[in-house]
C-alpha positions in Angstrom: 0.0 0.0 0.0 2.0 3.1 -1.1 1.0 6.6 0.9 0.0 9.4 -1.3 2.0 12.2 -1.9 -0.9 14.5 -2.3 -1.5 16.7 0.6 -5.3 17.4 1.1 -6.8 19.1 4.1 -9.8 17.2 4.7 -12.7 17.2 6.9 -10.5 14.7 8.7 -15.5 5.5 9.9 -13.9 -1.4 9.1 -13.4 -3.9 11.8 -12.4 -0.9 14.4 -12.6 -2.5 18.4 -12.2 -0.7 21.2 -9.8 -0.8 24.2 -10.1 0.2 27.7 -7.3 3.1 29.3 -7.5 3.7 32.3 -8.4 7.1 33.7 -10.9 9.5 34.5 -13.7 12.5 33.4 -12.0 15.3 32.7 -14.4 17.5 34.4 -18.3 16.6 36.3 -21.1 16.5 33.8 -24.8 16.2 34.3 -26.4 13.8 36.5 -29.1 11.2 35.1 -32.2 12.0 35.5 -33.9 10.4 38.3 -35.0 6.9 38.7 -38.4 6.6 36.5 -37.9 9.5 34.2 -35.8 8.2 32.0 -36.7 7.3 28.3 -36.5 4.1 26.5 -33.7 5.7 24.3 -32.0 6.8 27.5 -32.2 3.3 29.1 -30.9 1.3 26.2 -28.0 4.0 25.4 -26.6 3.7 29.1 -27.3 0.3 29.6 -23.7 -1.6 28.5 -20.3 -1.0 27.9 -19.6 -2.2 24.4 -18.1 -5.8 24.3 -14.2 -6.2 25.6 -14.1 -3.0 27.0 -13.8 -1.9 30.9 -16.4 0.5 32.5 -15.0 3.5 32.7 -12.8 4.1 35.7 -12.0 7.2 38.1 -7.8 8.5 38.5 -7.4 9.5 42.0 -4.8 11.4 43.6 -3.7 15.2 43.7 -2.3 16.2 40.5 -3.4 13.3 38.5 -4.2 14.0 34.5 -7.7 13.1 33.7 -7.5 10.2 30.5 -10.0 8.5 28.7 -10.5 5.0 29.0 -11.6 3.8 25.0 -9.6 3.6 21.7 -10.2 3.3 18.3 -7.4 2.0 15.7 -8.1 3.2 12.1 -5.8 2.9 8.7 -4.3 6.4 7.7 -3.1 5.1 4.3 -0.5 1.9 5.5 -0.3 3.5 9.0 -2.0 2.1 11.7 -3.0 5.2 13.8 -5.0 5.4 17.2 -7.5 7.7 18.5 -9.3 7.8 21.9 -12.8 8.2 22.3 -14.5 11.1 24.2 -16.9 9.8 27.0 -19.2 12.4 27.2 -19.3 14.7 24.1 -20.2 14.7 20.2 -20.3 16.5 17.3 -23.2 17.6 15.0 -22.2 18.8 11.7 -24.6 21.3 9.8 -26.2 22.4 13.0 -30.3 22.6 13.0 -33.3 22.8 15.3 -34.3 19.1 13.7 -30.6 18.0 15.5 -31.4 19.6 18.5 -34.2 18.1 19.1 -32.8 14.9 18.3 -30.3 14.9 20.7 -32.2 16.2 23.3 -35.0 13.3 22.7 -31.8 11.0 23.7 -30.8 13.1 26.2 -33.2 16.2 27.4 -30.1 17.2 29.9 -27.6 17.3 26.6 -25.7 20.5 26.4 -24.2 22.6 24.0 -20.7 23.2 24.1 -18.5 26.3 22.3 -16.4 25.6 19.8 -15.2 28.1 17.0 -16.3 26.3 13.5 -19.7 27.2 13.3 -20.2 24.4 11.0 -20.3 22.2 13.9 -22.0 22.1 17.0 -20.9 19.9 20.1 -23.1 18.2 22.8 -22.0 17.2 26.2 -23.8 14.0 27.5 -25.1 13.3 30.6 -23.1 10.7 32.8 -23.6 7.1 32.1 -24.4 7.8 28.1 -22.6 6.2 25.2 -21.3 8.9 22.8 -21.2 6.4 20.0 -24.6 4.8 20.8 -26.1 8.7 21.0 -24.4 10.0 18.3 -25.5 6.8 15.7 -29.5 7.2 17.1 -29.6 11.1 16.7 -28.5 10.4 13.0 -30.6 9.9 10.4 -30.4 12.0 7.0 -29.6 14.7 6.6 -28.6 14.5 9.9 -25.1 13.5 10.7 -23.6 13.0 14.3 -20.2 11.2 15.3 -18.7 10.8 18.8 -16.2 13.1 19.7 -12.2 11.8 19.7 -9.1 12.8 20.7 -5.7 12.5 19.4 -4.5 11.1 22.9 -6.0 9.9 26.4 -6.6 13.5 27.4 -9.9 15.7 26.7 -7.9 18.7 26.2 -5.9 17.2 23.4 -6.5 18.1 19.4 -10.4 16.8 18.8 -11.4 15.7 15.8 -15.1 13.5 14.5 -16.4 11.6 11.3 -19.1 13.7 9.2 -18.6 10.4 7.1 -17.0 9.2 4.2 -13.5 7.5 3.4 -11.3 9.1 0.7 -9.4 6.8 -1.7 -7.3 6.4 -4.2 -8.0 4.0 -6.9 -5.2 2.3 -8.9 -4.2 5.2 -11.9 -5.1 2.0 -14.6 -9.0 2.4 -13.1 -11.4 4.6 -14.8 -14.7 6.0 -13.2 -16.6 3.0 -15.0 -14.9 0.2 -13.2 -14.5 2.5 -9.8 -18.3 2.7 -9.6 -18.3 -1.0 -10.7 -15.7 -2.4 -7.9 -17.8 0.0 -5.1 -21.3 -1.4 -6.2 -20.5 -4.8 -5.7 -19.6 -3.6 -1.9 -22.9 -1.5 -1.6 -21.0 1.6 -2.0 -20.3 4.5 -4.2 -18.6 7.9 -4.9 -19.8 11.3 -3.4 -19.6 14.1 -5.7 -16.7 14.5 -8.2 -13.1 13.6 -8.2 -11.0 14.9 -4.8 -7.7 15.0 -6.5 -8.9 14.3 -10.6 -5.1 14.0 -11.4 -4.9 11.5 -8.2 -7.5 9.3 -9.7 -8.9 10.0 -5.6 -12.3 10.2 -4.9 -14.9 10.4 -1.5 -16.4 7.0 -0.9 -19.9 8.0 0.8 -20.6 6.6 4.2 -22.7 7.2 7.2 -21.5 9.6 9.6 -19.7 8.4 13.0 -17.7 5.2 13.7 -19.1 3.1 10.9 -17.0 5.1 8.7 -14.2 4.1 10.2 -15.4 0.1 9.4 -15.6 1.0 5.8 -12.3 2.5 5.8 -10.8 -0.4 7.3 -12.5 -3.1 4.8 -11.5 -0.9 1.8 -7.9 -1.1 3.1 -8.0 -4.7 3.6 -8.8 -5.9 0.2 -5.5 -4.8 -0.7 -6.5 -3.1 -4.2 -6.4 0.5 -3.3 -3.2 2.9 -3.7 -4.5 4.7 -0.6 -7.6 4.6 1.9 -7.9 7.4 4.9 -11.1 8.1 6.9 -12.9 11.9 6.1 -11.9 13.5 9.7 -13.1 17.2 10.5 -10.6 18.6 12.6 -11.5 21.6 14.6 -10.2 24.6 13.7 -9.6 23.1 9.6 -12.0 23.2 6.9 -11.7 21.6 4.0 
C-alpha cells in the first residue's frame, strides 16, 4: 500500500474495536435524571459497555491527568494510527433545530458546548451515556452525528469527529466505470466529483460516526487501493 503524496486538508469510519485506558472524566457533567424519568432511548443508550471493554474508571490522587478509558485504531493510508474516544461529548455537523431536538430526545439534559467552527455544533452527555450509541440514534439523513475523539487519552488534546466518508485512491489504470463497478459490488459509491482528478482520488460516501471508520478499514484490507484514509473534521480546519 503506497502513501500518497498528495497533501489534502480534509474534513479529517472497518473492523475498528475498542480498548479500555485507564483514567478518569475530565471534568463533572450532568447527573441522570432520576429513577423513573428516563426514556427508553435513554435506558438502552446507558445500559452496556460495548463488548471487551472496561467501565470507565476514576484516576485518583492530587495532581493526576484526567484520560480517557476507549480507543479506536483506524488505517491512515498503511499506518495504523489510534484515537481515543471522548466519554461524554459529540459532534453535529450542519447544526439545525431538527438536531437539536434529536439529541435532546436521547438526552433532554444534553448541552451545547462552544467551539469556534460554526459548521459544527458539540453536545455534552449526561453521565452514564454512550457517545457512540447517541451519536448513531440522533443520525438519520440529513442529519449526521459522530462521537467526539481525541488525538490522545486526554480531553484537552486536538479533537477531531467523522461527518462520514473514506477518501481513496484508486489504482491510476481504473477509470470511473470500473470505480463505480468495484464500489457497487460492496454497496458503496462515490460522493460528488473527483478529490484529487489527477490523483484518480475520490470520497467513498458513508454514514457519519464510527461506521465510517469500518468502511475504511474493509476498503484497506482488500489490498486493491493505492490509498484509503477516513474523512476527519478537525477543529479549527475546513476543507
Amino acid at each position: 500500500m503506497k502513501r500518497t503524496g498528495f497533501g489534502i486538508a480534509l474534513l479529517v469510519v472497518a473492523g475498528c474495536t475498542t480498548k479500555p485506558e485507564s483514567g478518569a472524566h475530565e471534568k463533572p457533567v450532568p447527573e441522570k435524571p432520576a429513577p423513573g424519568t428516563q426514556t427508553p432511548e435513554q435506558a438502552t443508550l446507558g445500559s452496556a459497555v460495548t463488548p471487551g471493554t472496561e467501565p470507565r474508571g476514576e484516576v485518583t490522587g492530587k495532581g493526576t491527568a484526567p484520560v480517557l478509558t476507549e480507543t479506536v485504531d483506524y488505517w491512515d493510508g498503511a499506518t495504523r494510527r489510534r484515537l481515543w474516544l471522548s466519554d461524554d461529548t459529540i459532534a453535529e455537523f450542519d447544526p439545525s433545530d431538527a438536531g437539536g431536538e434529536a439529541v435532546h430526545l436521547a438526552d433532554p439534559s444534553a448541552a451545547e458546548v462552544e467551539q469556534p467552527q460554526k459548521s459544527v455544533r458539540l453536545w455534552r452527555l449526561s453521565k452514564g451515556l454512550r457517545p457512540d450509541a447517541v451519536a448513531a440514534v440522533a443520525s438519520a439523513a440529513p442529519r449526521r452525528m459522530s462521537p467526539l475523539l481525541h488525538e490522545g487519552p486526554s480531553p484537552k488534546l486536538p479533537m477531531r469527529a467523522l461527518p462520514g466518508g473514506v477518501v481513496v485512491r484508486f489504482p491510476a489504470g481504473w477509470d470511473r466505470a470500473r470505480i463505480d463497478a468495484w464500489l457497487a459490488t460492496r454497496t458503496l459509491h462515490v460522493q460528488g466529483d473527483a478529490v484529487v482528478a489527477e490523483a484518480n482520488m475520490y470520497l467513498v460516501a458513508t454514514p457519519p460516526g464510527l461506521e465510517a471508520l469500518r468502511v475504511a478499514d474493509a476498503l484497506h484490507d482488500t489490498g486493491e487501493l493505492v490509498d484509503v484514509t477516513p474523512n476527519f473534521w478537525l477543529q479549527n480546519a475546513t476543507r
